[in-house]
PDB file of N, CA, C and O in Angstrom:
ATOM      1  N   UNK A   1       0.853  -1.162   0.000  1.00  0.00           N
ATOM      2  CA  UNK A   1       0.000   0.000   0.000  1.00  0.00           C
ATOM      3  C   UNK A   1       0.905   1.233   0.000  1.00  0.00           C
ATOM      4  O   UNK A   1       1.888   1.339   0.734  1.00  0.00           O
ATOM      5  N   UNK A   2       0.416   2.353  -1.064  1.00  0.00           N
ATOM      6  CA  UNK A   2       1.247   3.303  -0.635  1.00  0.00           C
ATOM      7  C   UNK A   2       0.612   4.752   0.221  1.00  0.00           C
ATOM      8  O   UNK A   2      -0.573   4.605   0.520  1.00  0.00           O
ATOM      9  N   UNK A   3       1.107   5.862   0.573  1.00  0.00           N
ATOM     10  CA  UNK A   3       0.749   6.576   1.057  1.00  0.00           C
ATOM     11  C   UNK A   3      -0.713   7.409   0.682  1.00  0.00           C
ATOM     12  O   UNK A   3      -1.667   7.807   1.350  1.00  0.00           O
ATOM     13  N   UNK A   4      -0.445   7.430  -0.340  1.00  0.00           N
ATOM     14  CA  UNK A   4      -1.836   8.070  -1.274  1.00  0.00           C
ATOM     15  C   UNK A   4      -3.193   7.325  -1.246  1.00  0.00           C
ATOM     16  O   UNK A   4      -4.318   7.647  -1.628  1.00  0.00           O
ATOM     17  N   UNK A   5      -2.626   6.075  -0.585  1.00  0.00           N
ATOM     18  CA  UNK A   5      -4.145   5.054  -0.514  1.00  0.00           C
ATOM     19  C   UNK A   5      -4.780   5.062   1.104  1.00  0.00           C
ATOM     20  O   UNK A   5      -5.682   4.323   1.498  1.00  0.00           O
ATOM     21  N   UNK A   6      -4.216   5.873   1.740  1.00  0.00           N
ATOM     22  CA  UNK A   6      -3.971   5.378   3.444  1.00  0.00           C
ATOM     23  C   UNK A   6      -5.451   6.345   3.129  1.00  0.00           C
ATOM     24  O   UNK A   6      -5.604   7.220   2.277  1.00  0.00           O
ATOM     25  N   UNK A   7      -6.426   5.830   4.137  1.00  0.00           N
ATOM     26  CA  UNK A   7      -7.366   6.644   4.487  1.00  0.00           C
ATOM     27  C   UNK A   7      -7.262   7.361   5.691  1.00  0.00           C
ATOM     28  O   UNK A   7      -6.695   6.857   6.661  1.00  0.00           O
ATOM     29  N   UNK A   8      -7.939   8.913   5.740  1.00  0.00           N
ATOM     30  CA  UNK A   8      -7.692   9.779   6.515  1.00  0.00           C
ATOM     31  C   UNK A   8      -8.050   9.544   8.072  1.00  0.00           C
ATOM     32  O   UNK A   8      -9.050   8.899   8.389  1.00  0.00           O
ATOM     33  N   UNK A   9      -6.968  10.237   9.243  1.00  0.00           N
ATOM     34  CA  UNK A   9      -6.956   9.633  10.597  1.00  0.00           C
ATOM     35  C   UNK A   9      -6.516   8.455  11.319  1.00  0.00           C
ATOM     36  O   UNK A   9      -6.659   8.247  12.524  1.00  0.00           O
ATOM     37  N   UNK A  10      -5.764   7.433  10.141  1.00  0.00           N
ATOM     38  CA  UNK A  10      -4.749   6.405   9.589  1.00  0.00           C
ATOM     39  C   UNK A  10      -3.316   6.871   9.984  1.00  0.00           C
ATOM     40  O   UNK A  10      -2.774   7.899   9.577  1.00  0.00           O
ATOM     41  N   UNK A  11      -2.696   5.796  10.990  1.00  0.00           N
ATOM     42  CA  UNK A  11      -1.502   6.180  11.401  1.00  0.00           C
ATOM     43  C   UNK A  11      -0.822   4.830  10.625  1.00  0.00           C
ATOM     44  O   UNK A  11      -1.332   3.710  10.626  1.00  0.00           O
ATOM     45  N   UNK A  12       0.287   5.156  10.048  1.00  0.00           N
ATOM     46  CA  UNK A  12       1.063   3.676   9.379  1.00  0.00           C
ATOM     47  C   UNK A  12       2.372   4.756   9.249  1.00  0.00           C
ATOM     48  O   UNK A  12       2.450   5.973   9.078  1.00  0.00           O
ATOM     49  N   UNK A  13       3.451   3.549   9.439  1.00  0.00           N
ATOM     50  CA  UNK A  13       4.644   3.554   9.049  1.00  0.00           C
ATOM     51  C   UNK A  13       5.253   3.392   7.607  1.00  0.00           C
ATOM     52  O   UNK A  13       4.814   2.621   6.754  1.00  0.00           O
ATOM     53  N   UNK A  14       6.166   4.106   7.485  1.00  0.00           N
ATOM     54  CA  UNK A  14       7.261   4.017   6.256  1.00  0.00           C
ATOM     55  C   UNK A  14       7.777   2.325   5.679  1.00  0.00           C
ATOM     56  O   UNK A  14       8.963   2.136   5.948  1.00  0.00           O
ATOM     57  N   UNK A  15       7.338   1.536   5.208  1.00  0.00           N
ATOM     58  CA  UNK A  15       8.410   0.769   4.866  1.00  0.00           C
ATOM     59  C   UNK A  15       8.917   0.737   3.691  1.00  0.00           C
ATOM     60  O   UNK A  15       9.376  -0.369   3.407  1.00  0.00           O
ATOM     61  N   UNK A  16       9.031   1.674   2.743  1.00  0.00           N
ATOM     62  CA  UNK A  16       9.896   1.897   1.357  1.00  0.00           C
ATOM     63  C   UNK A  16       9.997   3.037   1.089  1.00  0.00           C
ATOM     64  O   UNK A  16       9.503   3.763   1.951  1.00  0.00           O
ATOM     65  N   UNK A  17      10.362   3.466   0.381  1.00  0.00           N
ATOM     66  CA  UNK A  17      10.738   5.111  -0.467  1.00  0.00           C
ATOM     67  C   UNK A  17      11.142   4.329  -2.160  1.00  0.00           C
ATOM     68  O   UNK A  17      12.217   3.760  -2.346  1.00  0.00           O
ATOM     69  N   UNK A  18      10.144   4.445  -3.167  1.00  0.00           N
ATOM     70  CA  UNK A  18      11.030   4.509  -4.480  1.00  0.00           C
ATOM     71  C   UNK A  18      10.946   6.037  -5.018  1.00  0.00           C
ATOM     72  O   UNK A  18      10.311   7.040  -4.693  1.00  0.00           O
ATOM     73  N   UNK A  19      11.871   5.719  -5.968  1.00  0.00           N
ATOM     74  CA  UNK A  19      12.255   6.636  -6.689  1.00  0.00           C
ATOM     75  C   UNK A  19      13.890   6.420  -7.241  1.00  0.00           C
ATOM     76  O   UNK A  19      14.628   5.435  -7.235  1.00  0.00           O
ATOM     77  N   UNK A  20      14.138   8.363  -7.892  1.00  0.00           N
ATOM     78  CA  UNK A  20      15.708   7.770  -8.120  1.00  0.00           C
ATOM     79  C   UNK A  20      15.943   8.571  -7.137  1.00  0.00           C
ATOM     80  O   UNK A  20      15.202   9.277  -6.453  1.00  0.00           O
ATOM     81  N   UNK A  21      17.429   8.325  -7.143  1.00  0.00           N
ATOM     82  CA  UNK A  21      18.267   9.307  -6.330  1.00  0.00           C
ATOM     83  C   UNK A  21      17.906  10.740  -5.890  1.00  0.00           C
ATOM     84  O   UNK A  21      17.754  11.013  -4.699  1.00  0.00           O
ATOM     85  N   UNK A  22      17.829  11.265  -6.461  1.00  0.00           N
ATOM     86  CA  UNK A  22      17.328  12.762  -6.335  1.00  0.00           C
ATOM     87  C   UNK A  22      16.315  13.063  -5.621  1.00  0.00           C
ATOM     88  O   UNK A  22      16.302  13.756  -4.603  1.00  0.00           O
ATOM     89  N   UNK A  23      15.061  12.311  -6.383  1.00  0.00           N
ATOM     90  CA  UNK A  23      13.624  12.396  -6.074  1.00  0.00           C
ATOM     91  C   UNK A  23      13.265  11.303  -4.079  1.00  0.00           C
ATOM     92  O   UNK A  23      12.378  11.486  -3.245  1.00  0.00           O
ATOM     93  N   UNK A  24      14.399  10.331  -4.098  1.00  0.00           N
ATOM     94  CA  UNK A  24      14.056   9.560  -2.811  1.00  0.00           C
ATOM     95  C   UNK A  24      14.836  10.901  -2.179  1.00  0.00           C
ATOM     96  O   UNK A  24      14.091  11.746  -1.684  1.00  0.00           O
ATOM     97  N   UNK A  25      16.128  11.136  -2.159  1.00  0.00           N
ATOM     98  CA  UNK A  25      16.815  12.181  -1.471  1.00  0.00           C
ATOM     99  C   UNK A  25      15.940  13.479  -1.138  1.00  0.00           C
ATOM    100  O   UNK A  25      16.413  14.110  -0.194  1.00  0.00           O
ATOM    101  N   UNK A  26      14.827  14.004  -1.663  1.00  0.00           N
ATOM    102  CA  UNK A  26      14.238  14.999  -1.348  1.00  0.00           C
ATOM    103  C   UNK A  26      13.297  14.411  -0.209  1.00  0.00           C
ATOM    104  O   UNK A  26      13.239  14.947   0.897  1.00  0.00           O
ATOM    105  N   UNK A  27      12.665  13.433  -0.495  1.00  0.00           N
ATOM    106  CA  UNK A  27      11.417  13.014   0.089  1.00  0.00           C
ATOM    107  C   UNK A  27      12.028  12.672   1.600  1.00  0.00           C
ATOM    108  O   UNK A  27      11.308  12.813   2.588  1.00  0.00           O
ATOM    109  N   UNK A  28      13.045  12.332   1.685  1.00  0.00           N
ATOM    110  CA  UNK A  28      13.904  11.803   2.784  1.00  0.00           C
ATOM    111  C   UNK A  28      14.321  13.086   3.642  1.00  0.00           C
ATOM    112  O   UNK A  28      14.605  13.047   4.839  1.00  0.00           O
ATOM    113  N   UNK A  29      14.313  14.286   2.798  1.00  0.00           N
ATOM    114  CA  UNK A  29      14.872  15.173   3.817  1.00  0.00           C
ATOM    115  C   UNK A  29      13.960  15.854   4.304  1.00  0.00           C
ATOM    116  O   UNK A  29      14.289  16.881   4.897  1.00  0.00           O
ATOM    117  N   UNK A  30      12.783  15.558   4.223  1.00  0.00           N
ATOM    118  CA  UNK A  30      10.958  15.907   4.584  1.00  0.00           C
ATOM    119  C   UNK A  30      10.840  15.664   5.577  1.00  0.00           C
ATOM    120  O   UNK A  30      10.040  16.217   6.332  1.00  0.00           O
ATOM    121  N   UNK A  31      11.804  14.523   5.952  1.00  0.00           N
ATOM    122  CA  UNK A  31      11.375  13.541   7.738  1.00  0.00           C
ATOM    123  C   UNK A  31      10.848  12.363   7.103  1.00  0.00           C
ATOM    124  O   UNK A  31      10.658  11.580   8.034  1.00  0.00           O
ATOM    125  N   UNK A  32      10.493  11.783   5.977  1.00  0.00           N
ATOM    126  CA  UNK A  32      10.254  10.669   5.609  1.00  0.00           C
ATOM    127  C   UNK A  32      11.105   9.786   5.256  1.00  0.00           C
ATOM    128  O   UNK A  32      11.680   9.493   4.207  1.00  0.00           O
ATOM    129  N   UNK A  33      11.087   9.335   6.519  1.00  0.00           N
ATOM    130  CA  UNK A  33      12.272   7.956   6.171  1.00  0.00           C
ATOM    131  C   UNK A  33      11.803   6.162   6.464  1.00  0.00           C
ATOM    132  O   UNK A  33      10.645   5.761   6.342  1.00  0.00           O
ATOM    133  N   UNK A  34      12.618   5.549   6.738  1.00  0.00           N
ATOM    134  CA  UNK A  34      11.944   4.027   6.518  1.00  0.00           C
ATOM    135  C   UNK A  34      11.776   4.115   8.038  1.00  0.00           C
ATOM    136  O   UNK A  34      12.446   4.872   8.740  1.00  0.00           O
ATOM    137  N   UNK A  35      10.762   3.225   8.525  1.00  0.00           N
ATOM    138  CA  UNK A  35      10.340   3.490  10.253  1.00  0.00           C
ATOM    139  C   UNK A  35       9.428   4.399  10.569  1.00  0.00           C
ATOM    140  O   UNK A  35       8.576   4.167  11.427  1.00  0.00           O
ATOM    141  N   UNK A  36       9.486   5.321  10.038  1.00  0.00           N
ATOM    142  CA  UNK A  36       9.148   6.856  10.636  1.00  0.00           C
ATOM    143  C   UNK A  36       7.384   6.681  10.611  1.00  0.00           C
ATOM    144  O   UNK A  36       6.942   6.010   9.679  1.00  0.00           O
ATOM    145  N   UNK A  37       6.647   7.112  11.346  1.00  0.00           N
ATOM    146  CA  UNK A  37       5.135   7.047  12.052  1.00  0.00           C
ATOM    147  C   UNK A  37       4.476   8.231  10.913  1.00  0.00           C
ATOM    148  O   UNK A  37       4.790   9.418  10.999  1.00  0.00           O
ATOM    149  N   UNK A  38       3.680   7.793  10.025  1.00  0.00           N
ATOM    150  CA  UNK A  38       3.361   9.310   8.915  1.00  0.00           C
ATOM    151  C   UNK A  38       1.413   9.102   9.770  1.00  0.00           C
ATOM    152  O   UNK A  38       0.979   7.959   9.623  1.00  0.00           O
ATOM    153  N   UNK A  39       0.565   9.958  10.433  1.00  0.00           N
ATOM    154  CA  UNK A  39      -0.455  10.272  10.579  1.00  0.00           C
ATOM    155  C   UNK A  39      -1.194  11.043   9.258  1.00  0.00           C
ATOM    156  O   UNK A  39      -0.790  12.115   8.807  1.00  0.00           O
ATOM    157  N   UNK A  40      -2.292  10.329   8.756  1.00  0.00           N
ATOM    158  CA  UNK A  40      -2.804  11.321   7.786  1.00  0.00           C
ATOM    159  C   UNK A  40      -4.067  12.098   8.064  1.00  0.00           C
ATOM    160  O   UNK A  40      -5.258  11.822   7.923  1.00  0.00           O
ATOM    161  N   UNK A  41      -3.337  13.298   8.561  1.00  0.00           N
ATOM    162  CA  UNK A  41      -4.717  14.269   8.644  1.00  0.00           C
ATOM    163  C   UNK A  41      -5.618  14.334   7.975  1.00  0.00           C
ATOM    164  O   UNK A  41      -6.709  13.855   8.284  1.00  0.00           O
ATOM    165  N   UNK A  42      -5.356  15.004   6.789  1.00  0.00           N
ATOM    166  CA  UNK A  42      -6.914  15.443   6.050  1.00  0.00           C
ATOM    167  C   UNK A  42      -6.192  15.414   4.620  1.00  0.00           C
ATOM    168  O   UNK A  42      -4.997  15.712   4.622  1.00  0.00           O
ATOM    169  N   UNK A  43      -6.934  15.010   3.117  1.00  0.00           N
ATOM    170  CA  UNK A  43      -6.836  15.006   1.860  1.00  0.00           C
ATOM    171  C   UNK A  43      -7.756  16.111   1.173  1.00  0.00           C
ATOM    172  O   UNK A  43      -8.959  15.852   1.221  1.00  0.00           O
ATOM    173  N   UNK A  44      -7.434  17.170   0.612  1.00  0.00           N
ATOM    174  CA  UNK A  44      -7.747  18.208  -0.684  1.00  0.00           C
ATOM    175  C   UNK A  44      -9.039  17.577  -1.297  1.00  0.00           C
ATOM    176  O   UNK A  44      -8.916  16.647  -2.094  1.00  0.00           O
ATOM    177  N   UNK A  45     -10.722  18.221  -0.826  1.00  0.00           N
ATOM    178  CA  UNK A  45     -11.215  17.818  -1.778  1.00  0.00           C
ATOM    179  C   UNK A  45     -11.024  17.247  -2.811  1.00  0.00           C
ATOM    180  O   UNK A  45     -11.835  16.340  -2.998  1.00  0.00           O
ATOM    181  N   UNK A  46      -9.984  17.434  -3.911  1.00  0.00           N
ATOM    182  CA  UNK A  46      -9.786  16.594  -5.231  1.00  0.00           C
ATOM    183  C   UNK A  46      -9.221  16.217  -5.382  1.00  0.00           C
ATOM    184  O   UNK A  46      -8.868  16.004  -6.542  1.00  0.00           O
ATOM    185  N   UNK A  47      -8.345  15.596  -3.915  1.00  0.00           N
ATOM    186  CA  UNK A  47      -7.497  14.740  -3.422  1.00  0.00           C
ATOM    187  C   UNK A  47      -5.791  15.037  -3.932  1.00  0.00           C
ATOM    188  O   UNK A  47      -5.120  14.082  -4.325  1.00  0.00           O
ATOM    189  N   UNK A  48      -5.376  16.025  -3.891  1.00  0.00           N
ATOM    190  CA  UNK A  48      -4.268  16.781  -4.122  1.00  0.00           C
ATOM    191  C   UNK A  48      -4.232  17.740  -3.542  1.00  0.00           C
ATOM    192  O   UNK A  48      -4.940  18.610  -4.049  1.00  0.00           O
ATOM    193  N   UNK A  49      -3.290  18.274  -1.933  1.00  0.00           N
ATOM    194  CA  UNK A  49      -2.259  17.134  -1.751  1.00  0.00           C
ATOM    195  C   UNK A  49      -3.018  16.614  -0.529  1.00  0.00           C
ATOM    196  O   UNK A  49      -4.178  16.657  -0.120  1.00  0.00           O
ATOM    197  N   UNK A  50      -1.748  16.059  -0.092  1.00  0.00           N
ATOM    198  CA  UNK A  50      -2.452  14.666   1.220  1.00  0.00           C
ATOM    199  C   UNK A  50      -1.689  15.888   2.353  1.00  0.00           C
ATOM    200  O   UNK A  50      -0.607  16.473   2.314  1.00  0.00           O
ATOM    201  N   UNK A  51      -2.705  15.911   3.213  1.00  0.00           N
ATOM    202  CA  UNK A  51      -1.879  16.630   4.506  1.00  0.00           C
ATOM    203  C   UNK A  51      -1.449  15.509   5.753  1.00  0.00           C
ATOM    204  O   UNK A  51      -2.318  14.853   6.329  1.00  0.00           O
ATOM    205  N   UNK A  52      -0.098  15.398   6.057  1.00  0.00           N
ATOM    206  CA  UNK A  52       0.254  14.362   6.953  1.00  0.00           C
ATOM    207  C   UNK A  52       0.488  15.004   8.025  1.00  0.00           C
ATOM    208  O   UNK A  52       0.036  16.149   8.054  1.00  0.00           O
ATOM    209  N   UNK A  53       1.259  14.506   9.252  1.00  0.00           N
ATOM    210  CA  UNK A  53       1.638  14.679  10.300  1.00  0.00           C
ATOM    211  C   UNK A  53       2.993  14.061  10.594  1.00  0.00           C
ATOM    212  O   UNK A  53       2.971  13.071  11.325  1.00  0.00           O
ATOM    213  N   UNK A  54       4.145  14.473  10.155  1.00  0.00           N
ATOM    214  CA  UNK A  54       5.295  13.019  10.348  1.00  0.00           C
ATOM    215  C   UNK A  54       6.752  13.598  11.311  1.00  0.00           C
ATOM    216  O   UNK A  54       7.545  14.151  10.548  1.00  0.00           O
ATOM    217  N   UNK A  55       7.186  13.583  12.608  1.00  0.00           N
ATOM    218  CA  UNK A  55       8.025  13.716  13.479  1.00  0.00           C
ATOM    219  C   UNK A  55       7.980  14.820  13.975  1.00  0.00           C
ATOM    220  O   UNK A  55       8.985  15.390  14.399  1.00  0.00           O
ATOM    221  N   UNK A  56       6.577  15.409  14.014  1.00  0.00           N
ATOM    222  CA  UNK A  56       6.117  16.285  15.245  1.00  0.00           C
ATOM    223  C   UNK A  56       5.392  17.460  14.636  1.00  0.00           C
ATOM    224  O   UNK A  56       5.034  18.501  15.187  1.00  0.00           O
ATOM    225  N   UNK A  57       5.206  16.949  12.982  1.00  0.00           N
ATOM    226  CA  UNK A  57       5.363  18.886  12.405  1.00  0.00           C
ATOM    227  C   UNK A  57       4.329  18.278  11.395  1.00  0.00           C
ATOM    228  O   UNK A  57       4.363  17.056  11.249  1.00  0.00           O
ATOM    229  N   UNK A  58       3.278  19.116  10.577  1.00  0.00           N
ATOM    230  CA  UNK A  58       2.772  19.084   9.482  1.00  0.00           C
ATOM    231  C   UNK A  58       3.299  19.288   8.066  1.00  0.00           C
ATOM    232  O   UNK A  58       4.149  20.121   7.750  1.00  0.00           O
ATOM    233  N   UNK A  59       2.699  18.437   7.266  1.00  0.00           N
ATOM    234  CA  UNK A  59       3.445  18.312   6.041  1.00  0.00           C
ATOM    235  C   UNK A  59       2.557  18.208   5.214  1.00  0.00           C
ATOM    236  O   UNK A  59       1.598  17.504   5.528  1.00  0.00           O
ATOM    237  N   UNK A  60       2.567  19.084   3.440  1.00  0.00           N
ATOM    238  CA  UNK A  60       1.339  18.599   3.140  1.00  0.00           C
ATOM    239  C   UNK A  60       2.395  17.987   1.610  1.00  0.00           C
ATOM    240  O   UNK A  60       3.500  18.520   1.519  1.00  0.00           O
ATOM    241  N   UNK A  61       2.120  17.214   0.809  1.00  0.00           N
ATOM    242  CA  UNK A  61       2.585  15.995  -0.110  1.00  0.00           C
ATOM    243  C   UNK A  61       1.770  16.122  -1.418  1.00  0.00           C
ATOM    244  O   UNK A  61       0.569  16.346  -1.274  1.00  0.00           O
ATOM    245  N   UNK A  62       2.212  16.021  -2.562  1.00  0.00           N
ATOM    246  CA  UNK A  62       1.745  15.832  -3.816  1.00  0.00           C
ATOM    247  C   UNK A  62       1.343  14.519  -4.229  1.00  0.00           C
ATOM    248  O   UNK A  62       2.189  13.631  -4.329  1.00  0.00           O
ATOM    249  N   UNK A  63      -0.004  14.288  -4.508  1.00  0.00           N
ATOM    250  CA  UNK A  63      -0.085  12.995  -4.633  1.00  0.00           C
ATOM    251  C   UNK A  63       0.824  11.701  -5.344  1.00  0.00           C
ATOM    252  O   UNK A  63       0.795  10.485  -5.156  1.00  0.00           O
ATOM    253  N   UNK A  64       1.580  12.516  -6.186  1.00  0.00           N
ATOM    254  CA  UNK A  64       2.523  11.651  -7.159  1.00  0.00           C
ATOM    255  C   UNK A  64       4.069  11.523  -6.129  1.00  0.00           C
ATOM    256  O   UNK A  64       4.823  10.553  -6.206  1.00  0.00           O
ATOM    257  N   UNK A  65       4.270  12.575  -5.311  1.00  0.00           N
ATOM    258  CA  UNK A  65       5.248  11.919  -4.101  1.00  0.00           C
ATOM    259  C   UNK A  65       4.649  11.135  -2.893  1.00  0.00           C
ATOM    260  O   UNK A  65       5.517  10.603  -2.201  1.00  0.00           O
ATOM    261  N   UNK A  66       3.151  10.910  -2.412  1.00  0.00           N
ATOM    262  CA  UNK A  66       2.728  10.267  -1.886  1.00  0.00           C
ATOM    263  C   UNK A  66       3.044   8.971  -2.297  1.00  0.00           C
ATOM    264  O   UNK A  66       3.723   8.264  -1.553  1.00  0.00           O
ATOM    265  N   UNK A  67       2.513   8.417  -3.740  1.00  0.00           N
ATOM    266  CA  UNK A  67       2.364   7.126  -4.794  1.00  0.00           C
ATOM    267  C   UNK A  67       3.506   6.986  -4.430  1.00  0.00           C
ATOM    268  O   UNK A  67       3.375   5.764  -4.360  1.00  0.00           O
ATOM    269  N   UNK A  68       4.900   7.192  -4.020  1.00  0.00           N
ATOM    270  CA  UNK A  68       6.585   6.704  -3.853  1.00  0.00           C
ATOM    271  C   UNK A  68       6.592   6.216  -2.564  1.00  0.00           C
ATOM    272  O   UNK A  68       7.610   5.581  -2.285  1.00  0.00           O
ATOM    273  N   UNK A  69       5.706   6.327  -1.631  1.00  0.00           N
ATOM    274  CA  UNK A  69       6.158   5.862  -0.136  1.00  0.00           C
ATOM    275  C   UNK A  69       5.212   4.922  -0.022  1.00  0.00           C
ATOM    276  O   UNK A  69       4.050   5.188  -0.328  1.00  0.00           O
ATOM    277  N   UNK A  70       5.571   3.710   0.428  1.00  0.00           N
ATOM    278  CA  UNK A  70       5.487   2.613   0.620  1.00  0.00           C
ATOM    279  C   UNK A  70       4.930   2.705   2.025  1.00  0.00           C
ATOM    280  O   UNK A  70       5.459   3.382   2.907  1.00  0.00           O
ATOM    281  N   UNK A  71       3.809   1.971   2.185  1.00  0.00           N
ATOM    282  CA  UNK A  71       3.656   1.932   3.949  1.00  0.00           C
ATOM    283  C   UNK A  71       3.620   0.685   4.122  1.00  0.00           C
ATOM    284  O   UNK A  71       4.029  -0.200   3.371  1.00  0.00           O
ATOM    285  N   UNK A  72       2.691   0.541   5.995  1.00  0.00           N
ATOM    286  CA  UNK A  72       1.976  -0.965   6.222  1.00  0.00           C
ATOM    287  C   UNK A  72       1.436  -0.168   7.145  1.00  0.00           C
ATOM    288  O   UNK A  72       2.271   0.529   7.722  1.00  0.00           O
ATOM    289  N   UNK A  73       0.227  -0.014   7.516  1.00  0.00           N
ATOM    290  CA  UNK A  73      -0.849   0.250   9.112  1.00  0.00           C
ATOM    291  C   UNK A  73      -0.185  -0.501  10.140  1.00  0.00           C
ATOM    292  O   UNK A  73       0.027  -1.712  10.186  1.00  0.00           O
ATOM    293  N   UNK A  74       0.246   0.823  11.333  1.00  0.00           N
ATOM    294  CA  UNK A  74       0.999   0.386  13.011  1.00  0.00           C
ATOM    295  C   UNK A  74      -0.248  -0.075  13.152  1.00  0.00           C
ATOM    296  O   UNK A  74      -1.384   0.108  12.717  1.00  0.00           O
ATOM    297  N   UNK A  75       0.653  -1.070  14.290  1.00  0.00           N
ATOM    298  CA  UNK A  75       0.014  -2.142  15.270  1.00  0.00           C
ATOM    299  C   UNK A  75      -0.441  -1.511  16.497  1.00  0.00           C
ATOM    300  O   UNK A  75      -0.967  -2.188  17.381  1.00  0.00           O
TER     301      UNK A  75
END
């Protein structure tokens, strides 16, 4: 599952990042890394972008860098 599919108020963890180099290297310096706890607040009426919550701070995400992060729903 990736991030863009998580339904809203959904807490799940990181377990991938694709992309290339560049594009994982940005997303990584967001606070999104492998492990890391992403909360999804609220999604854009027309579902662009996704507003998260990830290592203490708000973040809001383009759906096509959402589609790159890999999750699984915490236990």
């Amino acid at each position: 599952m990736t991030l863009r599919d998580v339904q809203v108020g959904s807490t799940v963890v990181v377990a991938r990042i694709d992309g290339d180099g560049a594009y994982k290297r940005r997303i990584m310096d967001m606070g999104i890394t492998k492990g890391s706890d992403i909360f999804v607040r609220k999604v854009a009426p027309l579902g662009d972008p996704v507003e998260i919550t990830v290592r203490g701070y708000e973040l809001s995400l383009r759906k096509q860098d959402a589609g790159c992060v890999e999750v699984r729903l915490k236990n």
